[in-house]
C-alpha positions in Angstrom: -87.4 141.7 -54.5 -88.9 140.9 -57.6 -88.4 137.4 -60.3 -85.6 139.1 -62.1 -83.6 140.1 -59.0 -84.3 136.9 -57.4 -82.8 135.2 -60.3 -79.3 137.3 -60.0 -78.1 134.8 -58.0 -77.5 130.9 -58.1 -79.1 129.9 -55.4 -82.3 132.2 -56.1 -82.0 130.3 -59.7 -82.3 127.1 -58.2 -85.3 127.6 -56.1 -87.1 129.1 -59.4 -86.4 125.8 -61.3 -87.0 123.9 -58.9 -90.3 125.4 -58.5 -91.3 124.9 -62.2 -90.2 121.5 -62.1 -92.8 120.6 -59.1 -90.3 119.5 -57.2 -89.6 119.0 -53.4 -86.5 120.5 -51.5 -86.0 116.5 -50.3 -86.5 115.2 -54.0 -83.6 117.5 -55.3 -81.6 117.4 -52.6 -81.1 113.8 -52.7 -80.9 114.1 -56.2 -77.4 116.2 -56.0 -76.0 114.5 -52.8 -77.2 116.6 -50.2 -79.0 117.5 -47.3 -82.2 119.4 -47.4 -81.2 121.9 -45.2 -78.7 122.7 -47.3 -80.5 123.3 -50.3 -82.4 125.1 -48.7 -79.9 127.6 -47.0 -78.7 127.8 -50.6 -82.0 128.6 -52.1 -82.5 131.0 -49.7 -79.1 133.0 -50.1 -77.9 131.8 -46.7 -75.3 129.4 -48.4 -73.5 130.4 -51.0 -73.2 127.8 -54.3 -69.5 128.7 -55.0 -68.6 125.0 -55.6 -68.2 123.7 -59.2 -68.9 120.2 -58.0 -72.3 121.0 -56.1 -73.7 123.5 -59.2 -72.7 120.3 -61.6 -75.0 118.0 -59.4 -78.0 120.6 -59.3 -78.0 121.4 -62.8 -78.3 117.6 -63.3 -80.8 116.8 -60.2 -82.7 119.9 -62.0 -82.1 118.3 -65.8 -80.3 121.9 -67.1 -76.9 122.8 -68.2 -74.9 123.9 -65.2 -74.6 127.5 -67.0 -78.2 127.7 -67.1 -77.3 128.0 -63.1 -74.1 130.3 -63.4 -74.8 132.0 -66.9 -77.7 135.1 -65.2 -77.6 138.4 -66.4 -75.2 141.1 -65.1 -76.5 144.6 -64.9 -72.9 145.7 -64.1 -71.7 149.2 -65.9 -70.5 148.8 -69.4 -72.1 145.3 -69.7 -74.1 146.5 -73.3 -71.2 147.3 -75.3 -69.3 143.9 -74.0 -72.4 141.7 -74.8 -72.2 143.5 -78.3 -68.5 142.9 -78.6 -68.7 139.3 -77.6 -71.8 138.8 -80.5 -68.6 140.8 -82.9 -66.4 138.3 -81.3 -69.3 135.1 -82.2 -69.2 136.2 -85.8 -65.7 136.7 -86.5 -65.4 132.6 -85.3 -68.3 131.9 -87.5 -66.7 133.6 -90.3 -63.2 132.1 -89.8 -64.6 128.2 -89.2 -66.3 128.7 -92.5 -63.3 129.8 -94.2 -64.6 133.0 -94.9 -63.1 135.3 -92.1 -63.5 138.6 -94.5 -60.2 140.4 -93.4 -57.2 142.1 -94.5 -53.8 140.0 -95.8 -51.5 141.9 -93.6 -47.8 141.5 -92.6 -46.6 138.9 -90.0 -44.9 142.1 -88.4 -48.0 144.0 -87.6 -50.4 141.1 -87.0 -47.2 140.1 -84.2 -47.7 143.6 -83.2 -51.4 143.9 -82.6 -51.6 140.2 -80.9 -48.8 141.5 -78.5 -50.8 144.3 -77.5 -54.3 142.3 -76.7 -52.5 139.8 -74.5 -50.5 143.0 -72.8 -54.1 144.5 -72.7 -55.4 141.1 -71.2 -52.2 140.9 -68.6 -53.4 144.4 -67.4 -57.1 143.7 -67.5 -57.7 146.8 -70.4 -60.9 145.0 -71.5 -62.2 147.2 -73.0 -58.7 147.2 -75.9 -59.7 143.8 -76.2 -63.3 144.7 -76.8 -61.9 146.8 -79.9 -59.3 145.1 -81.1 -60.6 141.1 -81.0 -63.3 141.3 -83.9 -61.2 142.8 -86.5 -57.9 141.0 -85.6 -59.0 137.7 -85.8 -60.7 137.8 -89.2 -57.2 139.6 -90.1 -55.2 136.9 -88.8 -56.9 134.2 -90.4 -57.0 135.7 -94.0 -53.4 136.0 -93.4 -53.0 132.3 -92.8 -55.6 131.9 -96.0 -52.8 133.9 -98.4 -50.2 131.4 -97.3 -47.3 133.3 -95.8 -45.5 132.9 -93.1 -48.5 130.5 -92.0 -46.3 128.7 -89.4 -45.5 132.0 -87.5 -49.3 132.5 -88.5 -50.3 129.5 -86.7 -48.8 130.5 -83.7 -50.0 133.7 -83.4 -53.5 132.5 -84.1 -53.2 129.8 -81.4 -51.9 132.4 -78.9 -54.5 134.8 -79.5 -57.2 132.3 -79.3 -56.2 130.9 -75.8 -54.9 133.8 -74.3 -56.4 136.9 -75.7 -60.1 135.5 -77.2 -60.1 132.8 -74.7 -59.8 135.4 -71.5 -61.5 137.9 -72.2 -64.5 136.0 -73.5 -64.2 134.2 -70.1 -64.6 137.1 -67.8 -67.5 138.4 -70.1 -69.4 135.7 -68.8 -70.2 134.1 -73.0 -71.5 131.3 -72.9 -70.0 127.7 -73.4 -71.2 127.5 -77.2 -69.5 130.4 -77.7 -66.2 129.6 -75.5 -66.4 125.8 -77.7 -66.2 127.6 -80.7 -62.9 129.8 -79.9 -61.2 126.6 -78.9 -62.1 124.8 -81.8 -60.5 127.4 -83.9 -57.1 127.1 -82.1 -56.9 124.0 -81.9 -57.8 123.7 -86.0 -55.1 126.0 -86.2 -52.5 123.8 -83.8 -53.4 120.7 -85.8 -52.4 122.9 -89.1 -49.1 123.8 -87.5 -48.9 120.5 -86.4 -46.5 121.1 -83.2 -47.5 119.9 -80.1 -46.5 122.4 -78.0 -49.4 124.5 -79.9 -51.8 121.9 -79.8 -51.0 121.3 -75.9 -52.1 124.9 -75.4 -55.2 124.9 -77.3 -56.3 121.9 -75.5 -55.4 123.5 -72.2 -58.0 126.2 -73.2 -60.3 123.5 -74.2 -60.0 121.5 -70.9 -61.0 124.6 -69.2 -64.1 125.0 -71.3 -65.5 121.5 -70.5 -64.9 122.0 -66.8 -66.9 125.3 -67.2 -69.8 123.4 -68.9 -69.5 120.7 -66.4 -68.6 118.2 -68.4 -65.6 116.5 -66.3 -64.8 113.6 -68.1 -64.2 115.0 -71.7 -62.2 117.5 -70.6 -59.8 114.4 -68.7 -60.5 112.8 -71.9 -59.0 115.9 -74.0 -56.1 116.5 -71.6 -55.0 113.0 -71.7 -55.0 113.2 -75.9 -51.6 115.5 -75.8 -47.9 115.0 -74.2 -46.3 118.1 -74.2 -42.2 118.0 -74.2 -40.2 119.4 -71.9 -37.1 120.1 -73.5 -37.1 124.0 -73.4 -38.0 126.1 -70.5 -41.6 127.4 -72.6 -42.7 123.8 -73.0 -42.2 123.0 -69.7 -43.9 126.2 -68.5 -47.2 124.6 -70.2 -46.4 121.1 -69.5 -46.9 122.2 -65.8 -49.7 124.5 -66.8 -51.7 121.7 -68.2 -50.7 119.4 -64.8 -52.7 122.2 -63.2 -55.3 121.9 -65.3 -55.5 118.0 -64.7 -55.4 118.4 -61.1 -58.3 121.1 -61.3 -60.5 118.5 -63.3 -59.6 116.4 -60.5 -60.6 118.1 -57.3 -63.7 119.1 -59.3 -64.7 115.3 -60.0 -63.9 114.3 -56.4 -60.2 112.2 -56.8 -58.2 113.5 -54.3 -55.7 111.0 -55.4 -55.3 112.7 -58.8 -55.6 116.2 -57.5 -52.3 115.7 -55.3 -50.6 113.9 -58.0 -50.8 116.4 -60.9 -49.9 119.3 -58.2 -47.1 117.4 -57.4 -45.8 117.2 -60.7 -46.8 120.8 -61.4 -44.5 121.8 -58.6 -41.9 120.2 -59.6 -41.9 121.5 -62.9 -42.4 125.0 -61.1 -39.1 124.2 -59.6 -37.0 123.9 -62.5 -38.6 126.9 -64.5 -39.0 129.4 -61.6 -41.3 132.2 -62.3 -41.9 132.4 -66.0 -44.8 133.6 -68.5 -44.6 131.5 -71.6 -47.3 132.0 -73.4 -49.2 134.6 -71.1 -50.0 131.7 -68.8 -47.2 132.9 -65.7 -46.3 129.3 -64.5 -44.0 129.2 -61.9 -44.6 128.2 -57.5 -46.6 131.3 -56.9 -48.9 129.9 -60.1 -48.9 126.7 -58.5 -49.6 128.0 -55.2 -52.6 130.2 -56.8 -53.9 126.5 -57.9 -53.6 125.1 -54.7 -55.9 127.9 -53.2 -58.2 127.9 -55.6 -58.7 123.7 -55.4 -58.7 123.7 -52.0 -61.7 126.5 -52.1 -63.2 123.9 -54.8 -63.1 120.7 -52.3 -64.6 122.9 -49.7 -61.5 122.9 -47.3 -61.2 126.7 -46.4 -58.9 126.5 -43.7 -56.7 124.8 -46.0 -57.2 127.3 -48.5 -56.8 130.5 -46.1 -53.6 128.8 -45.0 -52.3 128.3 -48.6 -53.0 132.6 -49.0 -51.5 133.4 -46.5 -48.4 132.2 -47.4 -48.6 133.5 -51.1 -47.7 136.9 -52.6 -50.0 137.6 -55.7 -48.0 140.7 -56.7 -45.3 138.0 -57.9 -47.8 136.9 -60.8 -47.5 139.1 -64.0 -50.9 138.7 -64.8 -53.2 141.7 -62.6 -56.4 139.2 -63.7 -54.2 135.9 -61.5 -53.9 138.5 -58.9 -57.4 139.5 -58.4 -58.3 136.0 -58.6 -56.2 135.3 -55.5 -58.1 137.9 -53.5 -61.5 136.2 -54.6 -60.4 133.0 -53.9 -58.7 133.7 -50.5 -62.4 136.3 -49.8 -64.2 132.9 -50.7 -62.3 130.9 -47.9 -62.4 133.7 -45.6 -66.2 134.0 -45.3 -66.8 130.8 -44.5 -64.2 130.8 -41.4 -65.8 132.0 -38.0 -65.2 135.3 -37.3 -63.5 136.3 -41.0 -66.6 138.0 -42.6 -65.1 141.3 -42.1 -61.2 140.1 -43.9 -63.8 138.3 -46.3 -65.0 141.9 -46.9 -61.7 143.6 -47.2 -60.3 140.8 -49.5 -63.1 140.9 -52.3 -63.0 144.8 -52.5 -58.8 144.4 -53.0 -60.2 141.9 -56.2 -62.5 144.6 -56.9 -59.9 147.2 -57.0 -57.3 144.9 -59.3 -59.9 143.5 -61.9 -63.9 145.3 -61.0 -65.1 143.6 -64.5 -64.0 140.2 -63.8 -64.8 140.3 -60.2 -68.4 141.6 -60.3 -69.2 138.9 -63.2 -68.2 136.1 -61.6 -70.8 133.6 -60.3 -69.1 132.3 -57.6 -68.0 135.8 -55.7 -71.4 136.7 -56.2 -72.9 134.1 -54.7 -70.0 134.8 -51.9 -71.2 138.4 -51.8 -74.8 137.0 -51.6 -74.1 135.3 -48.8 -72.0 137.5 -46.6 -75.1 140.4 -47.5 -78.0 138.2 -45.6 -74.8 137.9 -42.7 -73.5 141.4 -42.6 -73.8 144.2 -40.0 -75.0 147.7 -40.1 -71.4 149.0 -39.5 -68.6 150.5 -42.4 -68.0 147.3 -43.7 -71.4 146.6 -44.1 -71.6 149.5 -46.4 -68.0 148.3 -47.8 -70.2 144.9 -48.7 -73.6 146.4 -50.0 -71.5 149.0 -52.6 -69.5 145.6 -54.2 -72.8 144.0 -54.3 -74.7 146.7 -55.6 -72.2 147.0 -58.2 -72.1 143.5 -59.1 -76.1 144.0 -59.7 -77.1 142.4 -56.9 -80.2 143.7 -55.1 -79.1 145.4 -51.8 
């Protein structure tokens, strides 16, 4: 295995760091609140890192950014013309928080038209529409705004795009949090033009997520708290429980239990009144809530909890094919880490494979999952089930 496999996954990273930093296992194990044997089964591939919370305290025991942990090249199929979309992506932003976004003044009708088909795209996981659409449309967009018609309609559409089209898809390409930062900042400049805060409650949803991404876990409390979102149509409401799910995520990644059950509580309730809904692309309703309770409970390390929490869920319920595929990464993640799961663990990531390949094979956390369970498998069918994700996902088999 040479450097550049070795640095495919987290663990591998770490050790590499580590190394060039002349320090001990001991010295950076108590540095991130843990035991040595622990980093080192992590190190090693043995354990995999697929907690936000423990990749946070590395990245600071090591003095680096948590995505210079989570952020490693991907030689997945198709990743070239994505990187180069994402850089088209980088300098439409650039463009448009200059004020110079260098598109067309079009017609709110077709701009409504061609955002409507990039979230659809997004709901379906057709990345590669996004890909083509995204550059052009945003630049479009905003010299639309610029020409001053129909600029609250505008706003909207802008805000959408940004958190649910932009924001996604740059998400599962794996950009960076610079990049990610920037998209936000544009919706939310946009929400503060429209000045509604229902808008400005959605770009700040997409923000929170961002700062939990980079780690930073008290600005992104810090942003949530700055907005109260009404609940006086079923839409707001959708988000207001939306961004309680948020909260509690910022919660069980900072370690306040308290919170965590608090926010979910609200966010059920919410859930209750609305029933299944998809305002704004972000399909809140119980099964969403559910989906968060899975995915938290895989944060805080309880996998029994979280298996338990699966298997009472039905993902096809979600509209959203990407929520669905997360489901089967985050019930795979709890699975292999129960005694005698590895082969359900196995059958669950390929079913997230199958929904959402792109997404699933970029994303640090199933990788280091799929890491793991490679240095565990057998030499039997679902060993050869495990080596073709991994191989796949680029990691050396």
């Amino acid at each position: 295995m040479d450097v550049d496999e070795d640095a495919r996954m987290i663990g591998r990273r770490v050790r590499l760091i580590r190394k060039s930093r002349r320090k001990s296992l001991e010295v950076i194990a108590g540095l991130a609140g843990m035991s040595k044997s622990e980093l080192s089964r992590i190190e090693l591939g043995q354990r995999a890192l697929d907690r936000r919370s423990k990749i946070v305290a590395l990245a600071n025991a090591l003095q680096v950014a948590p995505s210079e942990l989570t952020n490693v090249d991907v030689p997945a199929p198709g990743n070239g013309d994505n990187d180069a979309a994402a850089e088209a992506v980088h300098r439409s932003l650039m463009a448009v928080s200059r004020n110079r976004p260098g598109g067309q003044v079009l017609g709110v009708d077709e701009l409504r038209s061609r955002v409507r088909a990039v979230l659809d795209a997004e709901r379906q996981c057709r990345w590669i529409e996004i890909r083509a659409a995204l550059p052009m449309l945003i630049r479009d967009l905003h010299t639309s705004i610029a020409a001053g018609r129909d600029v609250a309609e505008l706003h909207d559409l802008a805000v959408t795009l940004h958190v649910t089209g932009a924001g996604r898809w740059l998400r599962v390409m794996g950009a960076g949090v610079e990049l990610r930062s920037l998209n936000t900042l544009v919706a939310r400049q946009a929400a503060e033009r429209r000045d509604d805060p229902t808008m400005l409650g959605l770009a700040v949803w997409c923000d929170g997520l961002v700062m939990i991404s980079a780690g930073d876990f008290e600005l992104a409390q810090a942003e949530l708290d700055t907005v109260t979102v009404p609940t006086n149509t079923p839409e707001s409401m959708q988000l207001a429980g939306q961004l309680a799910l948020c909260q509690s995520y910022v919660a069980a990644v900072d370690q306040r239990p308290a919170d965590v059950d608090a926010a979910l509580d609200y966010a059920s309730e919410l859930a209750e009144r609305t029933g299944e809904g998809n305002a704004y692309g972000l399909g809140f309703g119980p099964t969403n809530v559910g989906l968060w309770r899975l995915q938290e409970a895989a944060e805080v390390g309880d996998y029994a909890r979280a298996a338990a929490i699966a298997e009472r869920l039905d993902p096809r319920v979600h509209p959203s094919r990407s929520r669905q595929s997360h489901y089967w990464m985050d019930y795979g993640r709890a699975l292999a880490r129960l005694r005698g799961r590895q082969d359900d663990a196995v059958v669950a990531l390929r079913r997230s494979e199958l929904l959402n390949a792109l997404e699933m094979q970029r994303d640090p956390f199933v990788r280091e999952v799929l890491g793991e369970l490679l240095v565990r498998s057998r030499q039997d069918a679902v060993g050869r089930e495990l080596r073709g994700m991994a191989y796949r996902a680029g990691l050396p088999v």
